[in-house]
C-alpha positions in Angstrom: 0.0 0.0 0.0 1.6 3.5 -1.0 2.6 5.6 1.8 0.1 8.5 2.9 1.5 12.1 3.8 0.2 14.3 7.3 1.4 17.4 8.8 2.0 18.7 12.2 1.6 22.1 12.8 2.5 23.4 16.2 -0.8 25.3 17.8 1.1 28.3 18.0 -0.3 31.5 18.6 -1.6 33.4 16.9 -4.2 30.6 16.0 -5.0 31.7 12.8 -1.6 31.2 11.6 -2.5 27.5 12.6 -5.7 27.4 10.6 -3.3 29.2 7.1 -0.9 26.1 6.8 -3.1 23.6 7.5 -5.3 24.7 5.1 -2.5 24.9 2.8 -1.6 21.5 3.7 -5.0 20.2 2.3 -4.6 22.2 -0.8 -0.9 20.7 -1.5 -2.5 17.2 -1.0 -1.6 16.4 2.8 -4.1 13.8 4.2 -3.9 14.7 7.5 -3.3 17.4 10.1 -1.7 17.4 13.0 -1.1 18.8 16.5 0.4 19.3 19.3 -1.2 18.9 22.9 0.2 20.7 25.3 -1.5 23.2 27.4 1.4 25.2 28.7 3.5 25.8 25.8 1.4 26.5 23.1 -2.8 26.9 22.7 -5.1 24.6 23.9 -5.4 22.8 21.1 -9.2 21.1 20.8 -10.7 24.3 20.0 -8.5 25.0 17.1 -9.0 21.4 15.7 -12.7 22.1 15.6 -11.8 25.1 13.9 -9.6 23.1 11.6 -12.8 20.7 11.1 -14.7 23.6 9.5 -12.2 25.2 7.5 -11.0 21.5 5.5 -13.2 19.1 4.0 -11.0 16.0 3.2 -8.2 15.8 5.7 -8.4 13.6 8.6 -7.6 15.8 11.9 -6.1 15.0 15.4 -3.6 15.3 18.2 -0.2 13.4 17.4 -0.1 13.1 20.3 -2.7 13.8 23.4 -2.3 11.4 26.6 -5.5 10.7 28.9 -3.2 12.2 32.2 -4.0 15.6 31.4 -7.2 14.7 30.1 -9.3 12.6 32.2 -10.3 9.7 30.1 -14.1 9.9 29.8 -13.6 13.5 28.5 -11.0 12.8 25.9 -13.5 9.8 24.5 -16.1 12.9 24.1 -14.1 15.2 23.3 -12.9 13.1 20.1 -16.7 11.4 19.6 -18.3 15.4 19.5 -15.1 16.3 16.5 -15.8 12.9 15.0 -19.2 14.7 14.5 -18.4 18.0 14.3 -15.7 16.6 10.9 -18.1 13.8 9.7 -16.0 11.0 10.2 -12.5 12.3 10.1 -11.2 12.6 13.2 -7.8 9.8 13.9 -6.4 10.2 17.9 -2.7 9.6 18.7 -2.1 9.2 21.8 1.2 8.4 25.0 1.5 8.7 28.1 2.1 12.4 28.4 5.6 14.5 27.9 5.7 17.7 28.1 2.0 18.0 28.8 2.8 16.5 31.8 6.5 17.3 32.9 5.5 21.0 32.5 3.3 20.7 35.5 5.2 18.8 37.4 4.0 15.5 36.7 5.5 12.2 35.5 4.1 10.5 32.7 1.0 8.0 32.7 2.0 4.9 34.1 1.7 2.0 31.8 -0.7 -0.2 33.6 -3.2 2.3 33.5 -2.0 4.0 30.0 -3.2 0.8 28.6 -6.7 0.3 30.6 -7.4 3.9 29.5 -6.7 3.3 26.0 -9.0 0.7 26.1 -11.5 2.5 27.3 -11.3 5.2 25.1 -11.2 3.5 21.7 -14.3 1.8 22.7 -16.4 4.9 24.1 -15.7 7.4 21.4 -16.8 4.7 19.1 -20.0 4.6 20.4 -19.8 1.4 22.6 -20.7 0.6 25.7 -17.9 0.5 29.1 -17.5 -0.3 32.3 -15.9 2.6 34.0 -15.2 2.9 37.7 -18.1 0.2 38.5 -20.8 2.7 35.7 -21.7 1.7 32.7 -21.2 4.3 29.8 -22.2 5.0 26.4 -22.1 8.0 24.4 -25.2 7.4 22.5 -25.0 10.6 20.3 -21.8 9.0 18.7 -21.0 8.9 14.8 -22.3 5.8 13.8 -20.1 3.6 11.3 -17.1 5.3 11.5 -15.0 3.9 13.3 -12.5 6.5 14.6 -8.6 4.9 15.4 -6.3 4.9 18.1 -2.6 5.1 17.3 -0.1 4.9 20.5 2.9 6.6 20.1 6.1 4.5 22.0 9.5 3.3 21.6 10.1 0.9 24.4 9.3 -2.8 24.5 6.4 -1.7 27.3 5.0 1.0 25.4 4.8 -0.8 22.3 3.1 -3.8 23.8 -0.1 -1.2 24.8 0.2 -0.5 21.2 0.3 -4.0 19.6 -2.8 -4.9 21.7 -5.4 -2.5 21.9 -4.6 0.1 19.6 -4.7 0.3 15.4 -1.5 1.2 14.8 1.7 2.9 16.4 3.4 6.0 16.3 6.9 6.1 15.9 9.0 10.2 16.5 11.9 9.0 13.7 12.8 8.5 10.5 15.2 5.5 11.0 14.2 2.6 8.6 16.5 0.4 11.2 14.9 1.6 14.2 11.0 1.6 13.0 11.5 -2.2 11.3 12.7 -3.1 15.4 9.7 -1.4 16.9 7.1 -2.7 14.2 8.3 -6.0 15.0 8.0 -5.5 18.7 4.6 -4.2 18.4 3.6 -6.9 15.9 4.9 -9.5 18.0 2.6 -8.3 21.6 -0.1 -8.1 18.7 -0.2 -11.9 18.0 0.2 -12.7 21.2 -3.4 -11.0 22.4 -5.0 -12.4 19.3 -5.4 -9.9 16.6 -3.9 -9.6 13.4 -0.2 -8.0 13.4 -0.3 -7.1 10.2 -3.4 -4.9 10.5 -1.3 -2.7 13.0 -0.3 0.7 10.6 3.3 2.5 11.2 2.9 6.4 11.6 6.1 8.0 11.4 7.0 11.2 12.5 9.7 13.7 12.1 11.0 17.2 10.6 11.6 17.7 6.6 13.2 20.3 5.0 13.5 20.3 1.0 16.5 22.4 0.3 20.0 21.3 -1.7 21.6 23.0 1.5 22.2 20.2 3.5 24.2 22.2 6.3 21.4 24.5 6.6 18.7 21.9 6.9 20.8 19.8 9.7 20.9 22.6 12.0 16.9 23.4 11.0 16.1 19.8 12.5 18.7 19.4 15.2 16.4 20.0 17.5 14.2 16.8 16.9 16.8 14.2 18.1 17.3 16.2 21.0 13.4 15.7 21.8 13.4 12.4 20.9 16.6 11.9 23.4 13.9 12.6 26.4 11.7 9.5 25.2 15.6 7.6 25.0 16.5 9.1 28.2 13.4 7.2 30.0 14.1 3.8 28.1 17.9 3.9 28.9 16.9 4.6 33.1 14.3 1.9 32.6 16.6 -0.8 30.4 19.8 0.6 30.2 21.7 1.0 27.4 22.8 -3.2 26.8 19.3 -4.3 26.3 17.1 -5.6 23.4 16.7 -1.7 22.3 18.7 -1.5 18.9 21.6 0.2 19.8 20.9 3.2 16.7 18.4 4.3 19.2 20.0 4.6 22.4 23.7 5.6 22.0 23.5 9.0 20.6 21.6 10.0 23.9 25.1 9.3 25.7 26.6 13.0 24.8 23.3 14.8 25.9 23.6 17.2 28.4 20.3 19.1 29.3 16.8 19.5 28.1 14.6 22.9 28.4 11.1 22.7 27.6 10.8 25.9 26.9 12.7 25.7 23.5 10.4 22.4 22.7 10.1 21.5 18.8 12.2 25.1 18.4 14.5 25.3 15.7 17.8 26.5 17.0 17.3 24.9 20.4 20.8 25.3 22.2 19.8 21.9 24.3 20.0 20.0 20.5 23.8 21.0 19.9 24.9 17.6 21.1 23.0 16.2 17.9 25.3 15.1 15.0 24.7 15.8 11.3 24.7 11.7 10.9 21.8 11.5 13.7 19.9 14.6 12.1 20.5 12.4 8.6 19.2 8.9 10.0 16.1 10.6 12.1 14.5 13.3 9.6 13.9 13.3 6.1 16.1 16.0 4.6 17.9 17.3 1.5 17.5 18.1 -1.7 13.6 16.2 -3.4 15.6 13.7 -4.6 17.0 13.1 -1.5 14.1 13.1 0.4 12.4 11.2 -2.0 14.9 8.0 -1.9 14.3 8.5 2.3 10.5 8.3 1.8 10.7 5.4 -0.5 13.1 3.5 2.1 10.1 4.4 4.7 8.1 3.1 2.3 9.8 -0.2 1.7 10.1 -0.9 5.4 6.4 -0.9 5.9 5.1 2.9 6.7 1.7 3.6 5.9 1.6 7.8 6.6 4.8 9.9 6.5 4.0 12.8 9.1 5.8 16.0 8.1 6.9 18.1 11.3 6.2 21.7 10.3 8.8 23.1 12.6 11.5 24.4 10.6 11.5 28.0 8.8 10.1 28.6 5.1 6.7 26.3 6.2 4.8 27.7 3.0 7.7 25.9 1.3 8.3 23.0 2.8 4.7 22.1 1.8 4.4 23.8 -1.5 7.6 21.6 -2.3 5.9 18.5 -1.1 3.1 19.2 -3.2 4.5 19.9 -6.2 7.4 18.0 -6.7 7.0 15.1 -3.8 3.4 13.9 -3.0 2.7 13.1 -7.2 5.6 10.6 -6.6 3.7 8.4 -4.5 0.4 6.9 -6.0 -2.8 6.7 -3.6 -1.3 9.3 -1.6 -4.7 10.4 0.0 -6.8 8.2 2.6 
């Protein structure tokens, strides 16, 4: 199946700048928009996705990623089921277990017992099906019916990934590492089987930074601030595992020359915290270069089994990155459109 294309556009103010590319993204062919959710930094984000509802009419919408800590659970279900109305049917939900939604105001992430319960939950309630919830029985009986709205969990660790493999429809991966997404596919597939469902119904989201310019010096330092994010995720896993474990090692050993992390300067390009990034890391984790070069690293996505390629709309000239995509990328790839 050929690869799909997304964007993430950070919910920046002012909004309306928001509501500009993503509307541009629909127009350049982008099958879905993204966002951010986190409170503190940035917007509140739900409002501006039911604005985003009303001003597209083909792109699937949703948070890549929300997490049900900051969000109690019931409310996130109805919050999705009411946009899955509000968009007729196009509403997708990524979801973790909280960053820096939740590290911002002083909280840990979700733990992972009851990361996956909640999943659960939600998945079935904004679909319209009856729970069990803290001994109640709930329904949303207003919800879309027949369209089934998914759940992709986003994870890298062996822990993480099992949530993913058994309750959700596919798994979000922050990289662009062919190596590193055919390991965590696998894992995923593998917890999959294991509860019963099909693994090869699970889809691979992938998610990172791309800037189309023949100046690759320019776009390294444009992206070396996605690495660095990614290194908090890395950071977790290497506490939890440590760095000789069944984690591929093109994952974990760049984290070793890190030094420091400010939130404040979160998906930022020029964030000092990401000088410990090398151009090989910003290489093997974005998709960057020249379209020809981004084009061979979107077909080796392709090959390894990616369904969507999700553009992170963080770097500078955003009218161009898409407009490049567009034109001279997106046409490359039949079916591009879900």
């Amino acid at each position: 199946m050929a690869i799909s294309f997304g964007v993430t556009v950070l919910p920046d103010p002012p909004y309306t700048r928001f509501l500009e590319l993503i509307e541009l993204a629909e127009r350049q062919g982008f099958g879905y928009g993204w966002t951010y959710d986190s409170h503190i930094l940035w917007h509140e984000s739900t409002p501006l996705l039911a604005l985003a509802a009303d001003r597209t009419s083909t792109m699937k919408l949703g948070h890549f990623v929300t997490n049900p800590g900051t969000r109690d659970p019931t409310v996130l279900a109805s919050m999705y089921a009411t946009l899955q109305v509000m968009s007729q049917g196009r509403m997708v939900m990524g979801i973790g277990r909280g960053d820096s939604a939740r590290r911002v105001i002083g909280l840990e992430p979700v733990k992972m017992a009851q990361f996956e319960q909640d999943c659960a939950m939600i998945k079935e309630l904004m679909n319209g099906r009856e729970v069990e919830w803290n001994e109640k029985t709930l329904k949303l009986e207003w919800a879309l019916p027949d369209a089934e709205l998914p759940l992709y969990v986003a994870g890298y660790g062996p822990k993480a990934l099992a949530v993913g493999g058994r309750v959700s429809d596919g798994i979000i991966i922050q990289l662009a590492d062919p190596v590193i997404i055919e390991w965590i596919m696998a894992t995923a597939r593998k917890a999959a089987e294991e509860a019963g469902r099909d693994p090869d119904a699970l889809e691979c989201i992938v998610g990172a930074p791309s800037k189309v310019s023949d100046d690759l010096a320019n776009c390294r330092d444009e992206v070396r601030w996605f690495p660095a994010m990614v290194s908090n995720h890395v950071m977790d896993l290497v506490e939890l595992y440590g760095y000789d474990s069944d984690i591929p090692s093109e994952l974990t050993d760049f984290v070793k020359a890190r030094k420091f992390y400010d939130y404040k300067d979160h998906s930022r390009v020029g964030a000092a915290h990401g000088e410990f990034v090398t151009d090989e890391i910003c290489d093997r984790f974005t998709v960057i270069g020249s379209v020809a070069q981004c084009t061979e690293k979107l077909r080796a996505l392709e090959a390894v089994g990616v369904n969507q390629f999700n553009l992170y709309l963080m770097t500078d000239g955003q009218e161009e990155v898409l407009e490049a995509y567009g034109s001279s990328i997106i046409p490359q790839f039949a079916g591009t459109t879900a």
